[in-house]
C-alpha positions in Angstrom: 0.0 0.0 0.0 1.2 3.5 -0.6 1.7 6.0 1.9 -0.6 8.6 2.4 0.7 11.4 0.3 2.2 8.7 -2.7 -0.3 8.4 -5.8 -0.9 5.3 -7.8 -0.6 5.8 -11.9 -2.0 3.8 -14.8 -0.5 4.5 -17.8 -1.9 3.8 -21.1 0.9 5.3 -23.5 2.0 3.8 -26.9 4.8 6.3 -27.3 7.8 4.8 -26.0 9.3 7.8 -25.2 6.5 9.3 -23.4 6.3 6.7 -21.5 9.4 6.5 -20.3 9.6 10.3 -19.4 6.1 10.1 -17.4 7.6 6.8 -15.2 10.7 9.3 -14.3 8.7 11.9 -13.3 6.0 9.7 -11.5 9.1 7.8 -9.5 11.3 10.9 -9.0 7.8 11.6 -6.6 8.1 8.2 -4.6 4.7 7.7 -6.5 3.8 3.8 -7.7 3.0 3.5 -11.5 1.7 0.4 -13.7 1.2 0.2 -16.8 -2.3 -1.3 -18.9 -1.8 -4.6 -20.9 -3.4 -2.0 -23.8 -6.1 -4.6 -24.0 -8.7 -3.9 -21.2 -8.2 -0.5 -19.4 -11.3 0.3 -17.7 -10.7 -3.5 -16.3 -6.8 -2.2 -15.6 -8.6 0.6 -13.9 -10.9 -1.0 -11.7 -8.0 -3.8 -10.3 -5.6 -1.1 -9.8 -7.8 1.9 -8.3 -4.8 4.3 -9.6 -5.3 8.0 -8.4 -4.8 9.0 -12.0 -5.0 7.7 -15.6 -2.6 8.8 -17.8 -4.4 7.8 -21.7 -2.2 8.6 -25.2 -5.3 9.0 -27.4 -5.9 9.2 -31.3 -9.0 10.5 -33.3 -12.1 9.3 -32.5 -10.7 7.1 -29.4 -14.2 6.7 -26.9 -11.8 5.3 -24.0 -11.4 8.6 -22.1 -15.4 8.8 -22.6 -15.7 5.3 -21.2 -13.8 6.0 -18.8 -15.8 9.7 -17.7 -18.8 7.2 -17.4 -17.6 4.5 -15.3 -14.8 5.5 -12.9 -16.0 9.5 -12.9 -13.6 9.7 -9.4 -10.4 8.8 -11.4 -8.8 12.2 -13.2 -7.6 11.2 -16.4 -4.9 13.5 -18.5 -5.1 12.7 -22.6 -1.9 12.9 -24.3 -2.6 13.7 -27.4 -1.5 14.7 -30.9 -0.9 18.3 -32.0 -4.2 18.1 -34.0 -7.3 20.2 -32.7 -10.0 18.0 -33.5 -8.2 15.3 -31.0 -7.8 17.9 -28.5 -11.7 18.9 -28.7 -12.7 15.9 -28.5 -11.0 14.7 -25.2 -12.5 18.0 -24.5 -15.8 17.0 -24.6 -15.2 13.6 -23.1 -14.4 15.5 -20.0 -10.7 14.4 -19.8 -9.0 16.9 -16.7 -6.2 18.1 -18.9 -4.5 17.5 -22.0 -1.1 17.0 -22.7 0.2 17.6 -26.2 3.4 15.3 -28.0 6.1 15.6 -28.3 6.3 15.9 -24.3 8.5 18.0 -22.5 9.5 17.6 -19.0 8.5 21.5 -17.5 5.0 20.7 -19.1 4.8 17.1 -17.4 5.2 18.5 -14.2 3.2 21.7 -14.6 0.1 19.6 -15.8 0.4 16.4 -13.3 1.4 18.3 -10.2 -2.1 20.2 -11.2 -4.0 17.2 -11.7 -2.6 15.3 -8.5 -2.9 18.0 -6.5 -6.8 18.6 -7.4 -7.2 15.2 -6.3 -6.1 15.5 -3.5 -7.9 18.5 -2.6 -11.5 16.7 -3.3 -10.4 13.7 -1.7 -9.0 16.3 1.7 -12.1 18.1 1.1 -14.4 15.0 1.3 -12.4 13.9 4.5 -13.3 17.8 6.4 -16.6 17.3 5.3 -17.4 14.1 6.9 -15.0 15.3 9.7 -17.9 18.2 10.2 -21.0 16.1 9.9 -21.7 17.2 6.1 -23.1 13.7 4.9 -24.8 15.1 1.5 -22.9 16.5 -1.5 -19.5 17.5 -0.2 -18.4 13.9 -0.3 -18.8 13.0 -4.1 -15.3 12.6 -5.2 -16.3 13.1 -9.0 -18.4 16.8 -8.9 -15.8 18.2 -10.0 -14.4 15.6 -12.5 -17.7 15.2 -14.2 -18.0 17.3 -17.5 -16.3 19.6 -19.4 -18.3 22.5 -17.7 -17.4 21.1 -14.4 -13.7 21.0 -15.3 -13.7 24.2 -16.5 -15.1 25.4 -13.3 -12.3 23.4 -11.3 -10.0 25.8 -13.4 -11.2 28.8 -12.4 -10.9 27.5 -8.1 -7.3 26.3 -9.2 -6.4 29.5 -10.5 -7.7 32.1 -7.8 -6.8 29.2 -4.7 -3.3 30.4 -4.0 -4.9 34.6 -4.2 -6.0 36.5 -1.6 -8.8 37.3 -3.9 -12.4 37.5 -2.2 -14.4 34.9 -4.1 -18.6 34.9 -4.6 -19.7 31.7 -5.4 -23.0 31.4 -7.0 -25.8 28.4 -7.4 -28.9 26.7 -6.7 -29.7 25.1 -3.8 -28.1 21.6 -3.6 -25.4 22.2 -6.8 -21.9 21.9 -4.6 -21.2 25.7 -3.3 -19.7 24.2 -0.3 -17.6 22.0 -1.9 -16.2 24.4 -4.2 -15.5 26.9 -1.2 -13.7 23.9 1.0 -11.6 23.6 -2.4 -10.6 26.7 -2.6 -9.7 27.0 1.0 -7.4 23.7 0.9 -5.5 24.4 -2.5 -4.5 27.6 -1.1 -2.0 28.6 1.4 -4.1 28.8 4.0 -4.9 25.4 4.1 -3.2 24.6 7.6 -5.7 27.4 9.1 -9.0 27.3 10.1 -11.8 27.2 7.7 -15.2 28.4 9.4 -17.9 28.4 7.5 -21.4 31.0 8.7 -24.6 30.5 7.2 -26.0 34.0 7.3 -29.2 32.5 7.1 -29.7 30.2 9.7 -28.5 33.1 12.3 -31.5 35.4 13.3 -30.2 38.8 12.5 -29.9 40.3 15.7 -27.3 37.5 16.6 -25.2 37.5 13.2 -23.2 40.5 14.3 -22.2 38.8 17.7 -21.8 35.8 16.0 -19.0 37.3 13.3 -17.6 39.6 15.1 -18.1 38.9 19.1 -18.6 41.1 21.7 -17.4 42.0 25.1 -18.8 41.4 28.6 -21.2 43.6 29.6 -22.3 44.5 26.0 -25.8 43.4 26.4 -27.8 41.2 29.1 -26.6 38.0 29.0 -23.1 39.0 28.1 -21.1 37.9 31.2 -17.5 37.2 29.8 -16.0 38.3 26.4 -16.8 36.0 23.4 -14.5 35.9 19.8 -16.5 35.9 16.6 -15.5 33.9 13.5 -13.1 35.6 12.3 -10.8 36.2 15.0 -11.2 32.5 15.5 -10.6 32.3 11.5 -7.3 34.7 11.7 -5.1 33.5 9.1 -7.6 31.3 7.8 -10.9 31.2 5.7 -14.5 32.4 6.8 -17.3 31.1 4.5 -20.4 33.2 4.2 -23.5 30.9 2.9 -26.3 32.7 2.3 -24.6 35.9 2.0 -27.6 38.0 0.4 -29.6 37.5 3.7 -27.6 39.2 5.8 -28.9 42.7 7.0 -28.2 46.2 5.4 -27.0 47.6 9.0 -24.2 44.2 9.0 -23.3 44.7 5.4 -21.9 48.4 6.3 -19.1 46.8 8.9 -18.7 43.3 6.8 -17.3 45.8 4.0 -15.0 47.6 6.7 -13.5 44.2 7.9 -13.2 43.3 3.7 -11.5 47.1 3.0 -9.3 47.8 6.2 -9.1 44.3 8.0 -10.6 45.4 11.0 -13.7 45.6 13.1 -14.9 46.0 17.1 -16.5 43.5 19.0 -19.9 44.3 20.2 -19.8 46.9 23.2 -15.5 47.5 22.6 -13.9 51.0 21.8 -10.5 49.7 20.1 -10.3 47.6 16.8 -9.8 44.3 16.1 -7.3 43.4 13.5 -7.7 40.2 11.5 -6.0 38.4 8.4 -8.8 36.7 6.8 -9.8 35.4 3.4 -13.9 36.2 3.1 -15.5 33.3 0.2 -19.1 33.9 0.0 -22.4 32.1 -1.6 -25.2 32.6 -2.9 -28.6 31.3 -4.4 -30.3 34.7 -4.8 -29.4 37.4 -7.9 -27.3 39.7 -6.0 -28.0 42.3 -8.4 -31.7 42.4 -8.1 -31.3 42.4 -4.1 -29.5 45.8 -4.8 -32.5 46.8 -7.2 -34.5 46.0 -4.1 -32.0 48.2 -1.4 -31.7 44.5 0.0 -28.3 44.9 -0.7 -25.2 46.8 -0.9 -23.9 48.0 -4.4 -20.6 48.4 -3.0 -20.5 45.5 -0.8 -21.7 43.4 -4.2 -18.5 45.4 -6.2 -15.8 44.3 -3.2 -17.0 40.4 -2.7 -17.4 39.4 -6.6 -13.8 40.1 -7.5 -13.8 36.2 -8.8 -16.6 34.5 -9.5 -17.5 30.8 -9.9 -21.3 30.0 -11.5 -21.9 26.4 -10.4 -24.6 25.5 -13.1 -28.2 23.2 -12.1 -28.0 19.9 -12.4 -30.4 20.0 -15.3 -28.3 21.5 -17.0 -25.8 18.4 -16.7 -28.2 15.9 -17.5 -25.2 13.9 -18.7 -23.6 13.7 -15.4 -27.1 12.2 -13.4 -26.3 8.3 -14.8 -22.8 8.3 -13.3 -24.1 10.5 -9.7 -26.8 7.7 -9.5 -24.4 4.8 -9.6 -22.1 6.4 -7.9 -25.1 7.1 -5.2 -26.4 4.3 -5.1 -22.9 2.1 -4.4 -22.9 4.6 -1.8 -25.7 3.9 0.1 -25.8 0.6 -0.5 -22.9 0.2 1.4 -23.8 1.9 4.2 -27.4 0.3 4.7 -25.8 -3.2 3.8 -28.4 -4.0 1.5 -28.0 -4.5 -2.5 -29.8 -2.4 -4.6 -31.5 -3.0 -8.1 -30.1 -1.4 -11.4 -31.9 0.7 -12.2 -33.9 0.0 -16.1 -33.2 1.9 -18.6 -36.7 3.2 -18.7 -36.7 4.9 -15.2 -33.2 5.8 -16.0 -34.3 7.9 -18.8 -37.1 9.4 -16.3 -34.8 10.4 -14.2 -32.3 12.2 -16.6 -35.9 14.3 -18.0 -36.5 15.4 -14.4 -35.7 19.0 -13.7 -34.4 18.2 -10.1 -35.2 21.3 -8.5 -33.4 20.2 -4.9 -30.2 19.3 -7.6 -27.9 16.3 -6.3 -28.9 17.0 -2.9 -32.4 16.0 -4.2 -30.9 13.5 -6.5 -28.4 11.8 -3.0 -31.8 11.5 -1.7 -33.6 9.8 -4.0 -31.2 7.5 -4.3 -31.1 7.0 -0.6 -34.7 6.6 -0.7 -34.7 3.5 -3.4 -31.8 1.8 -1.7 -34.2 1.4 1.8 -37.6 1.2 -0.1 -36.7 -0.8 -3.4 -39.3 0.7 -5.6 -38.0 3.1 -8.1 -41.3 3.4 -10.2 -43.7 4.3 -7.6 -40.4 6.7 -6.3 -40.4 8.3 -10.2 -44.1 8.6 -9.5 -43.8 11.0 -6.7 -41.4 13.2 -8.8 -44.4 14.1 -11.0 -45.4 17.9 -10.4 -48.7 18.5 -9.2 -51.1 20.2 -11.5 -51.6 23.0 -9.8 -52.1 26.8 -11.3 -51.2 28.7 -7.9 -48.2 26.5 -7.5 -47.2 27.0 -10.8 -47.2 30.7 -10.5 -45.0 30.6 -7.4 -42.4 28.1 -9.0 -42.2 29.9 -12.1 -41.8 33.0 -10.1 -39.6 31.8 -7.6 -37.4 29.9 -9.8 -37.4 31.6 -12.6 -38.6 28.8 -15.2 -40.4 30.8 -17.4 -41.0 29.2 -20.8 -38.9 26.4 -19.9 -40.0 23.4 -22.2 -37.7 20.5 -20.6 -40.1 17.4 -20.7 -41.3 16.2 -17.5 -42.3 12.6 -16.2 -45.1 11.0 -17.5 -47.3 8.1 -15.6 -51.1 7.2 -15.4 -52.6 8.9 -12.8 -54.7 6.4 -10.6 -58.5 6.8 -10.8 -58.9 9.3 -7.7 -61.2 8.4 -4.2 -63.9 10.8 -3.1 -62.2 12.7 -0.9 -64.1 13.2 2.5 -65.2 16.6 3.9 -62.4 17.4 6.0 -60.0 16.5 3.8 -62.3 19.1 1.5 -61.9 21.5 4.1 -57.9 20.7 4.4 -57.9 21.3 0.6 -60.0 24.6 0.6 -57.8 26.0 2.9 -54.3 25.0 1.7 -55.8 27.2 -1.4 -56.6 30.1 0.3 -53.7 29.9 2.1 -51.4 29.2 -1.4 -53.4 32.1 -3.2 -52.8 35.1 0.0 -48.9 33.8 -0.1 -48.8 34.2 -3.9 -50.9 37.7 -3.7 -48.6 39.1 -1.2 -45.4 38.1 -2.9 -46.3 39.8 -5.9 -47.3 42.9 -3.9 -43.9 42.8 -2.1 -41.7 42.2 -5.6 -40.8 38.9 -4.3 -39.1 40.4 -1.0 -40.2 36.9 1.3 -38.8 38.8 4.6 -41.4 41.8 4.0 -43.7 39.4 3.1 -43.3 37.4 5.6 -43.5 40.5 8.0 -47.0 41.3 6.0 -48.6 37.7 6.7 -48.1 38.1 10.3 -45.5 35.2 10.3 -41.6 33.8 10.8 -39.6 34.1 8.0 -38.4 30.3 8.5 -42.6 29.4 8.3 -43.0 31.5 5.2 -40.0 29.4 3.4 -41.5 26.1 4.6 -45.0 27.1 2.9 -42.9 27.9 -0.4 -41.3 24.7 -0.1 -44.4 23.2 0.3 -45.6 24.8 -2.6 -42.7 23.6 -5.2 -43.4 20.0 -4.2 
């Protein structure tokens, strides 16, 4: 076995003197290489478990593609021919960099110290997660690995990593944010620091301020001793804003002092605080229309999106959803000790028409879900949207899916019951309640805080009827 920090290789190179440069340069690293019989490598691939494939490829070679689809958590780097339509294609197949012949030994290193690194980052990354409770998606190994979009994306964190650069990281619900911000964090120099991540969110505002930036005894009832905030205990290290556009105006004003000057007072002190801190923040919401709304600050939006990375829906990487759901579904069925069905290639082909609006969080569930219950059709069933007009308005306006024509699952609809009078009643007033939600939303430009001030409710109840809506 190697050590922790060796790698394991599988080369699959024709060119002998390729070859023989990329063993140097894999042994001058301690690191173990083999090399495939050149008859079977995605059977190579699966005995070895190498940490990287290194492929020399021609045109129209499907092996890096084959390999994309099967073993998505292996990196593979294409060597290929100085010919662009080989290049573009291993492209498209989702390869994680291409080297080009004849090789040189500055570019060997360059590319595969990139590569190996990255790997290691996911794999670190996947470790801090589980280390922190996070079971969902910050442990897929292969988010990152899994199309050419995706790679692309894992450019851009490689590039700014090793900055100082504020980073704004944008996304649906459930698409990886997380993950890309514990990249970031452990590819850069900061890595051996903490990394403390704040969901602005899930903090009541009148306790975010206390909870960034501390406070001193006596600053309010309640306050008996001194308390740190996040990022004095982050000094040196990261501090991850989720949910950054729910913070409050009146926080917004001092979170842009700490970003400008590196400094800030605790609640109730009269002296500054000074701090070396990296700020990544995230986002589901269009920062731009929160400014639109005065939700937001204009400059604060200008001073965190100095880099940013766009992490796109899983619809829109329907490719990828075959290789999450076996990789899912080994998961899980590892964990519950049971063995779970293939899927057919009918409810396979459901599930890639889904929209997914939960993304592969919703997705890690499902497949959760089928490996404990066992029935994947009546499961596709349930994915079906209702047919409902109010619920339709507040999708399409909370989601923003207007004239989207991406077919959705089809399956006879069982012949109905008579539904008794309370459950008439129940139904009446779900509507009533649906259609005052949808009235006042409209009225309050979509502003669910004011809205939720309007109804006379929390905040958190008003989400949890919109939820309750989109299902």
């Amino acid at each position: 076995m190697p050590e922790q920090n060796q790698h394991r290789a599988l080369l699959a190179v024709n060119d002998e003197t390729a070859c023989s440069v990329l063993r140097g340069y894999f042994r001058s690293r301690g690191d173990f290489v083999d090399l495939s019989p050149g008859t079977d490598l995605l059977t190579a691939a699966r005995e070895i478990h190498p940490c990287l494939i290194v492929l020399e490829i021609q045109n129209g070679d499907r092996r890096p593609e084959w390999l994309r689809r099967d073993l998505p958590e292996i990196p593979v780097v294409a060597i290929a021919p100085p010919l662009a339509e080989t290049k573009m294609e291993a492209v498209r197949s989702g390869v994680s960099d291409i080297l080009t012949l004849p090789l040189t030994k500055s570019e060997i290193a360059s590319c595969l110290s990139r590569v190996l690194r990255s790997f290691s980052c996911t794999c670190r990354a996947a470790a801090s997660a589980a280390d922190n409770g996070s079971t969902s998606v910050f442990d897929l190994p292969a988010l990152f690995n899994s199309s050419p979009r995706m790679v692309e994306i894992r450019g851009t964190i490689e590039k700014v990593a090793n900055t100082n650069a504020t980073v704004l990281i944008r996304g649906e619900s459930g698409v990886g944010k997380e993950i890309a911000a514990r990249m970031i964090f452990l590819l850069s120099g900061r890595s051996d620091k903490p990394f403390i991540k704040v969901n602005c969110a899930a903090i009541p505002n009148e306790l975010l301020e206390s909870e960034l930036f501390g406070y001193e005894a006596g600053a309010f009832t309640g306050a008996h001793r001194s308390k740190p905030g996040k990022f004095e205990l982050a000094d040196g290290g990261t501090v991850f804003l989720d949910e950054i556009a729910e913070m409050h105006p009146a926080l917004q004003a001092k979170l842009l002092h700490v970003l400008q000057d590196g400094e800030f007072a605790r609640l109730g002190s009269k002296r500054d605080t000074s701090v070396n801190v990296r700020v990544i923040c995230a986002t589901n919401r269009q920062l731009e229309t929160r400014v639109t709304e005065g939700l937001f600050r204009e400059d604060l939006l200008y001073r965190i999106n100095v880099v940013t990375v766009n992490i796109p829906p899983l619809r829109e990487r329907r490719a990828e959803i075959p290789n999450l759901i076996r990789y899912f579904l080994d998961k899980y069925s590892a964990v519950y000790q049971r063995s779970a069905a293939p899927l057919d290639s009918q409810v396979m082909e459901s599930l890639t028409n889904y929209r997914w609006p939960g993304n592969v969080r919703e997705l890690e569930n499902f497949c959760k879900r089928y490996v404990i219950v066992g029935d994947a059709t009546s499961m596709v069933r349930e994915l079906q949207p209702r047919k409902d007009p109010a619920a339709e308005v507040i999708n399409t306006q909370i989601n923003g899916q207007n004239g989207d024509s991406t077919p959705v699952l089809s399956f006879p609809a069982a012949e109905p019951a008579e539904p008794s009078l309370l459950e008439i009643g129940r139904q009446a007033a779900w509507q009533a309640e649906r259609q005052a939600i949808e009235n006042m939303l409209i009225a309050t430009r979509w502003n669910r805080r004011e809205a939720a001030r309007r109804l006379q409710v929390s905040y958190k109840a008003l989400l949890n009827k919109i939820k309750q809506m989109e299902s």
